[in-house]
C-alpha positions in Angstrom: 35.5 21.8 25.9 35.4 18.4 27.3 35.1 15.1 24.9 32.7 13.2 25.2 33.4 9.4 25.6 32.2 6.0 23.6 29.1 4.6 25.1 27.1 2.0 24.3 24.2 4.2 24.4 25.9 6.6 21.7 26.6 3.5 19.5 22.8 2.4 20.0 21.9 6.2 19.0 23.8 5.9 15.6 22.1 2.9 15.1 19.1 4.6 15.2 20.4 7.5 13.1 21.6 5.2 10.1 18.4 2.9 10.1 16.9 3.3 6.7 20.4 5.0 5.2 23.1 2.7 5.8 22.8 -1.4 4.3 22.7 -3.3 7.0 25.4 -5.6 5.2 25.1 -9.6 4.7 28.0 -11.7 7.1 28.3 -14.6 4.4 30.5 -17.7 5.2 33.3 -18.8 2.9 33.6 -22.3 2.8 37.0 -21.7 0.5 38.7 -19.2 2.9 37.5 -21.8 5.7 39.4 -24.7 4.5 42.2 -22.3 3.3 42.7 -21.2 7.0 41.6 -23.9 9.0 38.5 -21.3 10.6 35.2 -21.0 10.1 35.4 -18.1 8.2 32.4 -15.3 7.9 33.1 -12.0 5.6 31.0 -9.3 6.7 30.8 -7.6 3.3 30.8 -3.3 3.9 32.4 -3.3 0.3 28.6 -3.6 -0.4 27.6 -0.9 1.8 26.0 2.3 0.8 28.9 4.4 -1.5 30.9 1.4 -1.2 32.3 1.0 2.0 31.9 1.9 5.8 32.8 5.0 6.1 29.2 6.3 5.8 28.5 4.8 9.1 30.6 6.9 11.3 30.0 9.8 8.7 26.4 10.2 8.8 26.4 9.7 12.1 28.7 12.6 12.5 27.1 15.1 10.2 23.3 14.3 11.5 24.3 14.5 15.1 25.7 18.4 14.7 23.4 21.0 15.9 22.1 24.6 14.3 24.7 26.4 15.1 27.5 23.9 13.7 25.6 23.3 10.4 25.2 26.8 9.5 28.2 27.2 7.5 28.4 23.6 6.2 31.2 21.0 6.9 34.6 20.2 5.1 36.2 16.8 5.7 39.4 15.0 4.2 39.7 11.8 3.5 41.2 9.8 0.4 38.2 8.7 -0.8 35.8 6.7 1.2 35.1 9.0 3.9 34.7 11.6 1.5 31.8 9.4 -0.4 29.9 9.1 3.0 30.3 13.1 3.7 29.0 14.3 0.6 26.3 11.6 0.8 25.7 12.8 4.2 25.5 16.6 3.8 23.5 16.0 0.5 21.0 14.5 2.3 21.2 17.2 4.8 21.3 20.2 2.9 24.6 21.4 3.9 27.4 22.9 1.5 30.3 20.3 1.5 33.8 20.4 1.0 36.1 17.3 0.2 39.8 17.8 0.6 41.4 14.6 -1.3 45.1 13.6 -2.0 45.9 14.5 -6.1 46.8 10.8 -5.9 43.1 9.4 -4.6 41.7 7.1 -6.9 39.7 8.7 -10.1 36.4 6.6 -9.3 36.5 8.0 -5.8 36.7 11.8 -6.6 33.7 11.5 -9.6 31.8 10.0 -6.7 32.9 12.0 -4.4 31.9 15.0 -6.6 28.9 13.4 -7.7 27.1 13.6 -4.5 27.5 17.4 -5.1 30.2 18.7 -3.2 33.2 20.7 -3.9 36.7 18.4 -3.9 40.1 20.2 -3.3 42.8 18.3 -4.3 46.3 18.4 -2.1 49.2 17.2 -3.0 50.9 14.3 -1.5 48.9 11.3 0.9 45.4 12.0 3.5 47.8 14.0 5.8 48.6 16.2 3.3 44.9 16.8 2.6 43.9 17.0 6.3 46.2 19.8 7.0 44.9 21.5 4.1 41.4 20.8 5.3 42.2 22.2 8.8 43.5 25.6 6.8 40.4 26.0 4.9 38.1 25.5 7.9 39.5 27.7 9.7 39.3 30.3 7.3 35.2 29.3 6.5 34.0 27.9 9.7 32.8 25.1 8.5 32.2 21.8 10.8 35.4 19.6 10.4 33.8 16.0 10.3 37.1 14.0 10.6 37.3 10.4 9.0 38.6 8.6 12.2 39.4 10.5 15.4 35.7 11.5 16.5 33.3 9.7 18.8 30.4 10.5 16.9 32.3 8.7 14.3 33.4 5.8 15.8 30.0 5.3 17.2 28.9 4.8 13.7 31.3 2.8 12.5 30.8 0.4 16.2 27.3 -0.1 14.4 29.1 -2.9 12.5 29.8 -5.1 15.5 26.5 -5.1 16.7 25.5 -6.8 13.6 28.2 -9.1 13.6 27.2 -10.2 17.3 23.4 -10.6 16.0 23.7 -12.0 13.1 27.1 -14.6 14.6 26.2 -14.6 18.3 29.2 -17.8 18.8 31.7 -15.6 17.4 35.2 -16.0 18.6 37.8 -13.4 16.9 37.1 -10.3 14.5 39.7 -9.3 11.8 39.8 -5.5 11.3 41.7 -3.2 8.8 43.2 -0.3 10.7 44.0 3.1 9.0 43.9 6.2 11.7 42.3 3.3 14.0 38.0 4.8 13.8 36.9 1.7 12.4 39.0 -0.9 15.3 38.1 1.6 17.8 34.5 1.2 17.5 34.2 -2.6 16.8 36.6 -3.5 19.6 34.8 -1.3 21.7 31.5 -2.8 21.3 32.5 -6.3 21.2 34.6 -5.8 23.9 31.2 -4.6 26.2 29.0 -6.8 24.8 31.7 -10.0 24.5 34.7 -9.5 26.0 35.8 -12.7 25.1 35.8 -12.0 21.5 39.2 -11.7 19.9 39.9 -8.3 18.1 42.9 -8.2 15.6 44.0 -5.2 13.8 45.7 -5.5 10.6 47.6 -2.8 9.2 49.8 -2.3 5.8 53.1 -3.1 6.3 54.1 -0.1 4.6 51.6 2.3 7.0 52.1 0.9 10.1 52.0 3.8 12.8 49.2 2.3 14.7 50.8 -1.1 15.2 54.2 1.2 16.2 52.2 3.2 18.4 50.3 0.4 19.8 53.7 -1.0 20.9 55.3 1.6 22.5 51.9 2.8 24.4 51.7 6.3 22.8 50.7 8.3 19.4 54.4 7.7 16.6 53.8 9.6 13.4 55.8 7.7 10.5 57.6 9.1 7.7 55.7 7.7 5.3 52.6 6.2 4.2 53.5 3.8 1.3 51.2 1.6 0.0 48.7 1.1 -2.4 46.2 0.7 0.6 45.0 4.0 -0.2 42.0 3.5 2.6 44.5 3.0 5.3 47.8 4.9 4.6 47.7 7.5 7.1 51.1 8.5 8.8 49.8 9.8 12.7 46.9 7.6 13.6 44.0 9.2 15.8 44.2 10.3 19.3 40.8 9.4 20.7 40.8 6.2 18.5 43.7 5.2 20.0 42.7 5.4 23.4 40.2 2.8 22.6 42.3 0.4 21.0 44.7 0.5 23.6 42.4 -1.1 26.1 40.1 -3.0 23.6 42.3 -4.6 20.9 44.5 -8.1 21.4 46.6 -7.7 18.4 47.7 -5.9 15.5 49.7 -7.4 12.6 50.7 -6.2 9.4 50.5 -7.5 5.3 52.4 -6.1 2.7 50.9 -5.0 -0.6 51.7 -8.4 -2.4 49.7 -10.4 0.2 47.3 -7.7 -0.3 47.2 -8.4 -3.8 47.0 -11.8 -3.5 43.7 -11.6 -1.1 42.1 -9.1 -3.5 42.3 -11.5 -6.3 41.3 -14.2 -4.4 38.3 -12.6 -3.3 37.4 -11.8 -6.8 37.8 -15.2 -8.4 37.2 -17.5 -5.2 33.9 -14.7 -4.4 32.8 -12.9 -7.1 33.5 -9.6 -4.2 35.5 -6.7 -5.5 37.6 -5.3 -2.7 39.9 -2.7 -2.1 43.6 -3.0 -0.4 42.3 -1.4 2.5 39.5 -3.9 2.5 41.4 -7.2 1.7 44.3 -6.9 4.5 42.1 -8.8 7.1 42.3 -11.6 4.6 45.6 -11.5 3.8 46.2 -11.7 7.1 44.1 -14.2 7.8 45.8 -16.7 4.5 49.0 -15.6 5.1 49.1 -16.8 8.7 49.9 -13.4 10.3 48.1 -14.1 13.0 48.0 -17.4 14.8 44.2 -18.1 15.0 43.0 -21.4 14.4 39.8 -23.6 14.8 38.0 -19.9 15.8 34.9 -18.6 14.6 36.1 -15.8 12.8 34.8 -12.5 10.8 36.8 -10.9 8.5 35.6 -7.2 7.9 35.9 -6.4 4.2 35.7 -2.8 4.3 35.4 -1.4 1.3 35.2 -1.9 -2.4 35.8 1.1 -4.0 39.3 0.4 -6.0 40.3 1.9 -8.9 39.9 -0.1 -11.9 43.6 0.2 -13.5 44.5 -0.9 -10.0 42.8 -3.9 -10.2 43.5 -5.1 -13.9 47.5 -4.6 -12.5 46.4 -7.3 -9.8 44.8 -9.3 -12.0 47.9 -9.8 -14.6 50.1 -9.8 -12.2 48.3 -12.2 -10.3 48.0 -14.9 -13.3 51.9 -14.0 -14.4 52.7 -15.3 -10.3 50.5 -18.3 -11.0 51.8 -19.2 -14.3 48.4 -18.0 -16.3 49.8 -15.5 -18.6 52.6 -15.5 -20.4 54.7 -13.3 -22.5 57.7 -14.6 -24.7 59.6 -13.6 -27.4 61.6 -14.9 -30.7 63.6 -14.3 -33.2 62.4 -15.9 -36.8 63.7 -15.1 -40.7 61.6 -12.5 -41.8 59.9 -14.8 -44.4 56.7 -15.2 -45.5 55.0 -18.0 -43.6 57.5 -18.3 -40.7 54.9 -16.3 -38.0 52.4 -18.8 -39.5 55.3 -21.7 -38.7 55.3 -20.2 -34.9 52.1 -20.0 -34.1 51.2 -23.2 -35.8 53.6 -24.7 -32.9 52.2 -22.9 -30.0 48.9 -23.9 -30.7 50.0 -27.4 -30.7 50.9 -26.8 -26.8 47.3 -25.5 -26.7 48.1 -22.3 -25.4 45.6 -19.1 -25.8 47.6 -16.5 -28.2 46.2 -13.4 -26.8 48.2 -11.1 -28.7 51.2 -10.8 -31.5 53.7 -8.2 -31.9 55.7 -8.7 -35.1 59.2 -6.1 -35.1 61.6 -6.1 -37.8 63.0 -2.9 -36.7 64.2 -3.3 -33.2 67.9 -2.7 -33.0 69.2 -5.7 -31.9 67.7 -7.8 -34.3 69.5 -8.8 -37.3 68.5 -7.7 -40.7 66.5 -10.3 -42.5 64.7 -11.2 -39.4 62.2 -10.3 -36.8 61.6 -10.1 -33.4 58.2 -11.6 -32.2 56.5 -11.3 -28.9 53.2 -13.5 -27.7 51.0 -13.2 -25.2 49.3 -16.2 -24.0 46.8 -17.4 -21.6 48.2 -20.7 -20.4 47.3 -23.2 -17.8 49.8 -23.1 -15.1 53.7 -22.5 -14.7 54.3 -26.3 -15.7 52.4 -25.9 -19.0 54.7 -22.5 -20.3 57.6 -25.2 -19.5 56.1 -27.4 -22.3 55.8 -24.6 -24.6 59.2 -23.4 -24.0 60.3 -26.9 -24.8 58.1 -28.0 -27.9 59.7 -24.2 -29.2 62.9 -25.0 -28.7 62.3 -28.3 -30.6 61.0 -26.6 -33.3 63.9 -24.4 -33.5 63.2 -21.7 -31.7 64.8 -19.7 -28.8 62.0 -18.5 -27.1 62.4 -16.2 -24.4 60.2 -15.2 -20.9 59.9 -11.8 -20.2 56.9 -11.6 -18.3 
C-alpha cells in the first residue's frame, strides 16, 4: 500500500470536515508575556478547543475520512488522554464502537472523559508506548481501524487546520512556538506555514525529559529513548512518528527543550497572569519562550497552547509549589511550653508581621520534643520571600526558634 502524502488540498479537506465540530479557537495577544519576552506575543488558545485540546482536529479528521469497509468493526486508538477524548468524541458522533487504550498512569479527568464519550478504555501499564503496543495487539485480534494519535496524514492534516487560522487571523506573523510529543501537531503546522509562508519561523519545543524528537531531529533519523519522564503527560512518548518526522525534517527551524520546573512555572503563569488553565504539554512553548530557550526577539510570535486538560492534584502541586519558590507560602515550626496561653502568645506575634495563618498543628507527642512542651507548625500566606525574613526575625525576638521547612 502506498502512503499518501500531506497536501494542501488534504489540509483544506479537513477543514471542511471539522467545520461546525471543531472551535475555531481565539489567537489573543498577551501584553504580559510580550513585555516578559521582548515579542509581540499572541497565544492561540486550543486548551479551549472542543474536549480540551487539539487533538480532535487530526482525530476527527481521521475517523470521518475512513471508508465502509474500515468502519465496519470500529476503531481502537491509544493515546494518554487527549487523543483519546477526540476519538471517542469522534466515533460517538459516528456511530462506531471505540476502544481507548490509556497508560494506568493517564490523568483521572482524562479517562472519565474519555469514558464518557462512551467508549471502552483499557488501561496498560507503564507510559503511551506501553499502551500503543497494547493497542496494536488488540487490533489485530478485532480488526478494528487503528486511528493513531500522531503518525497519520489524515491526522496531521487536521491538526495543520490550526495554522491556517493562525495565518488568517495574524497574517504579519513571524515565528510559531509548537509543543512536540510524536511530532503530528509540528508536522502539520510547519507544513502549512511553510507552503503558505515559508518565511515563518517554526520552533519545536520538547520536554527535556522526552526529548527523542529533538535527538532524532539531530542526528537525521528515527532514536527511540529509554524513557519518557515527565509530567508532560501530552508529549512523553519515547519513538516519535515516522511520517511526522519526515515533515519536520524539511519544515521545522528548531527544536529546543524545557524541563518540568520551567514547565511549571509557565503553567502558573498562565493561570494567574491569564486566567488559561494549561497543561504541561500545553505550557512548554511558553516556557520556552520566558525562559529564553530560543533566541527570538522583536518577532511576531504565536505560542500554541495546546491543551488544557491537567489533572487537578497536578495543578494544586504547581500552585504551592509555585508560591513556596516565590516566597507566598510558608510553613514553619516551634517549640513553646505546653502552657495554656502560649499558642495564643505565638500567634499573637505572627499576626503582628501580618502574615495569613492558614493552618495550626499543635504536637505534644512528637518524639523529639521535650516533655512539658509542644511542637507547633504554621502555615502562612505571606507576601514575598523578604516578608517570611521579618517574621522569622520579629519570632526570634519574641523568643522563639522558628524553623522553615517548606
Amino acid at each position: 500500500m502506498v502512503e499518501s502524502k500531506l497536501t494542501l488540498e488534504k489540509i483544506e479537506e479537513a477543514r471542511h470536515r471539522l467545520a461546525g465540530v471543531a472551535h475555531r479557537t481565539p489567537l489573543d495577544f498577551s501584553a504580559t508575556f510580550s513585555e516578559m519576552t521582548g515579542n509581540d506575543v499572541f497565544l492561540k488558545l486550543e486548551n479551549m478547543q472542543k474536549t480540551g485540546s487539539f487533538k480532535i482536529r487530526g482525530a476527527y479528521n481521521k475517523v470521518m475520512s475512513l471508508d465502509e469497509k474500515d468502519r465496519g468493526r470500529g476503531v481502537i486508538a491509544a493515546s494518554a488522554g487527549n487523543h483519546a477524548q477526540g476519538v471517542a468524541y469522534a466515533a460517538a458522533r459516528a456511530g462506531l464502537p471505540c476502544t481507548i487504550v490509556m497508560p494506568a498512569g493517564a490523568p483521572i479527568s482524562k479517562i472519565a472523559a474519555t469514558r464518557g464519550y462512551g467508549s471502552e478504555v483499557v488501561l496498560a501499564g507503564g507510559g503511551y508506548d506501553e499502551a500503543y503496543r497494547l493497542a496494536v495487539e488488540l487490533r489485530e485480534k478485532s480488526g478494528a481501524a487503528f486511528i493513531h494519535g500522531f503518525d497519520d496524514v489524515d491526522v496531521i492534516a487536521g491538526q495543520a487546520t490550526i495554522a491556517l487560522e493562525i495565518l488568517e487571523d495574524l497574517p504579519g506573523v513571524e515565528a510559531v512556538l509548537v509543543p512536540v510529543g510524536g511530532g503530528g501537531l509540528i508536522a502539520g503546522i510547519s507544513f502549512a506555514l511553510k507552503t503558505l509562508r515559508p518565511e515563518v519561523r517554526v520552533v519545536g519545543v520538547q520536554a527535556a525529559g522526552a526529548p527523542a524528537m529533538l535527538l532524532s531531529w539531530r542526528k537525521g533519523r528515527l532514536v527511540e529513548t529509554a524513557h519518557a519522564s515527565t509530567f508532560a503527560d501530552g508529549i512523553a512518548v519515547r519513538r516519535p512518528g515516522r511520517v511526522a518526522f519526515g515533515i519536520i525534517r524539511q519544515c521545522v527551524d528548531e527544536i529546543v527543550t524545557v524541563d518540568d520546573e520551567e514547565t511549571a512555572g509557565a503553567i502558573l503563569m498562565l493561570l494567574e497572569r491569564s486566567k488559561l488553565v494549561v497543561e504541561g504539554a500545553g505550557a512548554v512553548g511558553l516556557a520556552a519562550l520566558v525562559y529564553q530557550k530560543t533566541a527570538l526577539r522583536n518577532a511576531r510570535t504565536v505560542v500554541v497552547l495546546s491543551g488544557g486538560n491537567i489533572d487537578v492534584n497536578i495543578l494544586s502541586i504547581i500552585i504551592e509549589r509555585g508560591l513556596v519558590k516565590t516566597g507566598r507560602y510558608a510553613r514553619l515550626r516551634a517549640v513553646l511550653s505546653d502552657e495554656p496561653g502560649n499558642l495564643g502568645k505565638l500567634l499573637a506575634a505572627v499576626a503582628r508581621t501580618r502574615a495569613n495563618v492558614i493552618s495550626v498543628a499543635h504536637n505534644r507527642i512528637r518524639p523529639g520534643v521535650p516533655l512539658k512542651q509542644a511542637e507547633v507548625e504554621l502555615s502562612l500566606e505571606t507576601r514575598n520571600k523578604e516578608h517570611i525574613g521579618q517574621i522569622l526575625e520579629v519570632l526570634a525576638r519574641a523568643g522563639y526558634r522558628p524553623e522553615i521547612i517548606a
